[in-house]
C-alpha positions in Angstrom: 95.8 115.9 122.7 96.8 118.0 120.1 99.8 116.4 117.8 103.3 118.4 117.9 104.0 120.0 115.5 108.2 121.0 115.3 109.6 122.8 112.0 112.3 120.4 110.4 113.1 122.9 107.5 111.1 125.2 105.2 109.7 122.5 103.1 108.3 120.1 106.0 106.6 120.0 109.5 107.0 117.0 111.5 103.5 115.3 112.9 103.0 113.7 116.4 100.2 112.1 118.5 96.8 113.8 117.4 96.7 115.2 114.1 93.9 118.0 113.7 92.6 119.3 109.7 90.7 122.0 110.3 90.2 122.8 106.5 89.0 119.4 105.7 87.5 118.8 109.3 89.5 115.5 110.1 91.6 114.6 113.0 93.3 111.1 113.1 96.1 109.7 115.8 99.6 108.6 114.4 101.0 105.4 116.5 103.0 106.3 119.3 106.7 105.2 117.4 106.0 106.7 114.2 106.5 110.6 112.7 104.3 112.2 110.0 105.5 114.8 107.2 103.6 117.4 106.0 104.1 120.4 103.7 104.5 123.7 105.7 102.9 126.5 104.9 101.4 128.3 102.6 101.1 125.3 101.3 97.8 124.0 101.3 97.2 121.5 104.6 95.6 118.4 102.9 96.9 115.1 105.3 100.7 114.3 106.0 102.5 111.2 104.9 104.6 108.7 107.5 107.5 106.5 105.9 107.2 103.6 107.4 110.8 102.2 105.9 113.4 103.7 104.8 113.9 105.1 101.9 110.5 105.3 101.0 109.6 102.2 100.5 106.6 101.5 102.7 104.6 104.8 103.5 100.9 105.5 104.6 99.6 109.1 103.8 96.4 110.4 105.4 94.8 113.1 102.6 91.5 115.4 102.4 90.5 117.3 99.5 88.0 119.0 97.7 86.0 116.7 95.0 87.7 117.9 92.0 86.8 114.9 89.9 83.7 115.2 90.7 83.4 111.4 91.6 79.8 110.2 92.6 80.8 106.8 94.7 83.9 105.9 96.2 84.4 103.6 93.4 85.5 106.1 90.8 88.1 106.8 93.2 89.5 103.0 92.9 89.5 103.3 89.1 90.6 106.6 89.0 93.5 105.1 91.5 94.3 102.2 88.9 94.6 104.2 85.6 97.1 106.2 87.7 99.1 102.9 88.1 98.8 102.4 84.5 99.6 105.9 83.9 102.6 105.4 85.8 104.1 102.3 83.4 103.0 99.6 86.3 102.1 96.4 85.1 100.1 93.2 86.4 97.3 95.1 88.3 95.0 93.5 89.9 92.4 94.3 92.5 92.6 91.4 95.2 90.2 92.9 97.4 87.4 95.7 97.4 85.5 95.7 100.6 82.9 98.3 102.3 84.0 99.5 105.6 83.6 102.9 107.8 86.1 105.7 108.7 85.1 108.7 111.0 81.6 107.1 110.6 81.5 107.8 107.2 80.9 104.8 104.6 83.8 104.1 103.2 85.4 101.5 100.5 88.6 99.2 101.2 90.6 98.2 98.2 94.0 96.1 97.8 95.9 96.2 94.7 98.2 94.0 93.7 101.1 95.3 90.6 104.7 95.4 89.1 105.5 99.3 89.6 108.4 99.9 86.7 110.9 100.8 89.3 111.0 97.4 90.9 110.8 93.0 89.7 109.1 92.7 93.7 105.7 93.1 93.4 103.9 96.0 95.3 100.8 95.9 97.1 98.4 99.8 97.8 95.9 99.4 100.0 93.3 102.4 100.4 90.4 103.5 102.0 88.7 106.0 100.5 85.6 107.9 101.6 83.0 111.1 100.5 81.8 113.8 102.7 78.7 115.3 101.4 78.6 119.0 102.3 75.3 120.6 101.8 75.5 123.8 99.4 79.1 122.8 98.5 81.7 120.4 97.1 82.3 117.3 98.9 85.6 116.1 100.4 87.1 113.1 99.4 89.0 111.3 102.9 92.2 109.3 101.9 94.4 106.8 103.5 96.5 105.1 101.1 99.0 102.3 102.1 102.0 101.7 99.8 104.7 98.8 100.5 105.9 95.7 99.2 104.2 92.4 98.9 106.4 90.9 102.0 106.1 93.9 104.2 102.0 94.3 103.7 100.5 92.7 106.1 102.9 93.8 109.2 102.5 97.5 107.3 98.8 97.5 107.0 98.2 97.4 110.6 99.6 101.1 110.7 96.8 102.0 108.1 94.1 100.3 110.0 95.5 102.0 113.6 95.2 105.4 111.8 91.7 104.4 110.6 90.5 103.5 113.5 91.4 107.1 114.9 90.3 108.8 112.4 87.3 111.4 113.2 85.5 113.9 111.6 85.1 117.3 112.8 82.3 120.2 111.9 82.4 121.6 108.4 83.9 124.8 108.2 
């Protein structure tokens, strides 16, 4: 089923049920309760984001783009991810777990990082997974889902990461 899509302003569409990226070639399904955000057009359509609490304090995003950086392994992406944090003034980082896994069939790696962000004493926990797409003849796309939340809401908020992972299929190239 396609997701449904309802304007809720200039700035935002709202996401339902299936999600389809047909510029990344990704479709993933958001759990039944929850809403996605995306940025309307002509903005470019990269992934949406879902706030799990309110105000922003727990959100998943789901995210394509073109490989920019250049990485060669998924790995650059986690330390590209943690001199981010660092860039950002968080403190304490520390990777708690790094993992191989799949999504949309694609190898893919699992990290958990544990820091202090300088907006908070509570400590904050980002979990990713983080794929490549090899595309013959051109650049390759980078697939992102990226949980951020607190230390005492991750493990009741990772299992909306790992739903949308689960779901999440790849399409043909462009």
């Amino acid at each position: 089923m396609l997701g449904l899509l309802a304007q809720t302003g200039s700035a935002e569409v709202q996401v339902r049920g299936r999600y389809i990226n047909y510029d990344y070639a990704y479709s993933v399904t958001l759990p039944k309760d929850l809403v996605g955000h995306r940025s309307a057009a002509p903005t470019p359509n990269h992934g949406f984001g879902i706030d799990i609490s309110k105000p922003g304090k727990s959100y998943v995003w789901a995210d394509a783009s073109y490989n920019a950086a250049e990485w060669r392994s998924s790995g650059d992406a986690v330390r590209a991810r943690i001199n981010l944090l660092r860039g950002e003034g968080s403190t304490e980082l520390s990777v708690v777990k790094r993992a191989a896994t799949r999504i949309g069939g694609l190898t893919a790696i699992r990290y958990v990082i544990r820091y202090r962000h300088p907006d908070s004493n509570a400590p904050s926990m980002l979990e990713a997974v983080v794929a490549l797409r090899r595309n013959p003849g051109g650049v390759a796309i980078v697939y992102t889902l990226e949980l951020i939340t607190s230390e005492s809401r991750y493990h009741r908020d990772r299992i909306v990461l790992e739903s949308l992972r689960r779901s999440w299929m790849l399409r043909p190239l462009p």
